[in-house]
N, C-alpha and C positions, 0 to 999 in steps of 0.2 A: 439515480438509482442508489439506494442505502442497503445496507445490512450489514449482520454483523461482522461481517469481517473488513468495516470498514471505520477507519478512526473515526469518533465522533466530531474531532476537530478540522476535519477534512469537509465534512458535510456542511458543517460551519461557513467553512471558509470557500466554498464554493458558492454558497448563497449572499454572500458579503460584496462577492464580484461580479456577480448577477446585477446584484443592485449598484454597482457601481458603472457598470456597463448600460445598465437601463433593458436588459434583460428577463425576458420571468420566466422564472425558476421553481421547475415541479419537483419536488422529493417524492419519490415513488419505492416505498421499502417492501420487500422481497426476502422470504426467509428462503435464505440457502440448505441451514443446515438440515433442512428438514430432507432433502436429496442425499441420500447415501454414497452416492457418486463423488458427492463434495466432502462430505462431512469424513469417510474414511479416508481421504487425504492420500490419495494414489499420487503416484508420476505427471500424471497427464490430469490431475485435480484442474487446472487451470480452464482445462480446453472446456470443462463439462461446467465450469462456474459461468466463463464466458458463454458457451452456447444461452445456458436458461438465462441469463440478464440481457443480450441482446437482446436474445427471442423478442423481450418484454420491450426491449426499450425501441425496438422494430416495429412493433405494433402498436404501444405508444405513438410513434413518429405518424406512421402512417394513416394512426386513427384522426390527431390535426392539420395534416397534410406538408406533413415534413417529409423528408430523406434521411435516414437514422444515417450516423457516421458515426468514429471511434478515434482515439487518440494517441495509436504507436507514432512511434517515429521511425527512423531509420536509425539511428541506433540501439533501439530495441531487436533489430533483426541478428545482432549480434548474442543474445543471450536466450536463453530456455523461454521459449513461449509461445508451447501449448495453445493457447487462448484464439490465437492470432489464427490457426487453424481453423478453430469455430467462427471466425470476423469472413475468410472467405469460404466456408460452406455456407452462410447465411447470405452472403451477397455482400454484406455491408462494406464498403467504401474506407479506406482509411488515405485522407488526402494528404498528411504530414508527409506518409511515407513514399506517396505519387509526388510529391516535391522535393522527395530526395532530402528532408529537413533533418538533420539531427537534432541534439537534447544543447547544443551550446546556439547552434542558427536559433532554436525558438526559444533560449532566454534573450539572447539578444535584441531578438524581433519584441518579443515581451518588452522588456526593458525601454524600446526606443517609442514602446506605445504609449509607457506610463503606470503599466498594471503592479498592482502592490508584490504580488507574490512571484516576480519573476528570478529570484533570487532564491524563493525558497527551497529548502534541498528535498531532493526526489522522495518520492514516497511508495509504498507498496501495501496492497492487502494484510491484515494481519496475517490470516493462512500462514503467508511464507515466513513465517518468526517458527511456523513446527516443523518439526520434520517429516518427509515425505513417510509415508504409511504408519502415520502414527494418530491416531483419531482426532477433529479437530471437535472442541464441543465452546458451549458459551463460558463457561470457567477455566480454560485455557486460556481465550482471546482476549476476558477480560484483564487476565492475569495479565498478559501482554499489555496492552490496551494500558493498563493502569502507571503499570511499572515504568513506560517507556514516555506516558504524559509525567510521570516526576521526574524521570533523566533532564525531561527537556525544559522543568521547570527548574532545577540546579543547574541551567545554563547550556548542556550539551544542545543542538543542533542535529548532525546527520550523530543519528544514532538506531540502532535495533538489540532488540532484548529477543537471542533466540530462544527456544524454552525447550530445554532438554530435560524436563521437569523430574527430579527437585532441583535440578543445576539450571540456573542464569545466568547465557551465555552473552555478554556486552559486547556490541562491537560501536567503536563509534571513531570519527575522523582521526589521525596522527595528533593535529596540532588541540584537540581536548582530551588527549591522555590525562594534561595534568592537572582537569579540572575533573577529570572523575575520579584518581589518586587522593585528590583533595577533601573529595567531597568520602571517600569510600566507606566510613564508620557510617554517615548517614544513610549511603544508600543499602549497606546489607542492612542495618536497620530497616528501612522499609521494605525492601525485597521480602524480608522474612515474613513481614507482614503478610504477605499479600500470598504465604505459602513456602517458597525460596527453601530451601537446607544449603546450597552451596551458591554460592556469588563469583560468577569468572569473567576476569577480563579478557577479552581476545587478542594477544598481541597483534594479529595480522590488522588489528582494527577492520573499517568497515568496506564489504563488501557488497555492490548488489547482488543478490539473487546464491551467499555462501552457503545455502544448504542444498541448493539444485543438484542434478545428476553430474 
């Protein structure tokens, strides 16, 4: 399931390991923001993006005679998610978290299987780069979207570009502080590009989920 509130590099990278797996791999793209529910970027935005993307990926499933399932884990149950509401109003199954699996048991398990990207660092919706009730549209996410593929192309890693727009708010790992220091002329250079008046780095660095309730 694609849209925009999803890196393009994600979608990438999910069909890479389709094909690596010997899997196939449908992209099935879905405008969210055209749902006001979404697009005005409520508290509970999560729960209403999950409801309309299972629905689909539900009926998907059971149009080729699949069982739709989903992907929290057990440490997911630790932070704001909404979403996971709409996974058991729908019915849908999440078996990571029937096995008790956190987010370090399944790189592990990754890791001992061989898979490329078991290493890679966590990832989220664009959406959560805004702040809650602040309107989400597609010049916003690109904004994000763009800023946060150059962070990661000057080297950073876990990184997130909030958008408190005109201010970009960086948060990214302790130990690449001093490769965003390094790099700083360049990136409010581009930041500004892309719109930016103010470039802030976030001493707490990176947080999941730092703009939730």
């Amino acid at each position: 399931m694609a849209s925009a509130l999803q890196p393009r590099d994600e979608t990438a990278d999910a069909s890479r390991i389709a094909r690596r797996l010997g899997s196939k791999h449908v992209v099935y793209r879905i405008d969210v923001l055209s749902d006001k529910k979404i697009s005005s970027n409520p508290v509970d935005r999560c729960y209403y993006c999950k409801m309309l993307l299972m629905k689909k990926i539900k009926e998907l499933a059971e149009k080729e005679g699949y069982v739709a399932i989903e992907a929290s884990n057990s440490s997911d149950l630790k932070d704001h998610r909404p979403g996971l509401k709409a996974v058991r109003c729908l019915g849908i199954r999440s078996p990571l978290i029937e096995a008790g699996l956190k987010k370090a048991d399944i790189r592990r398990a990754a890791k001992a299987r061989g898979l490329p990207n078991w290493s890679k660092p966590s990832s989220a919706c664009l959406a959560s780069r805004i702040p809650y009730n602040k309107a989400i549209t597609m010049e916003s996410l690109k904004r994000v979207e763009n800023a946060e593929m150059y962070l990661k192309r000057i080297g950073l890693s876990q990184v997130r570009v909030r958008d408190h727009f005109p201010v970009a708010r960086i948060e990214t790992g302790d130990r690449e502080f001093k490769t965003l220091i390094a790099n700083r002329q360049r990136i409010c250079k581009y930041l500004r590009r892309l719109g930016y008046k103010h470039i802030a780095m976030d001493l707490d660095g990176y947080r999941t989920g730092s703009l939730n309730p």
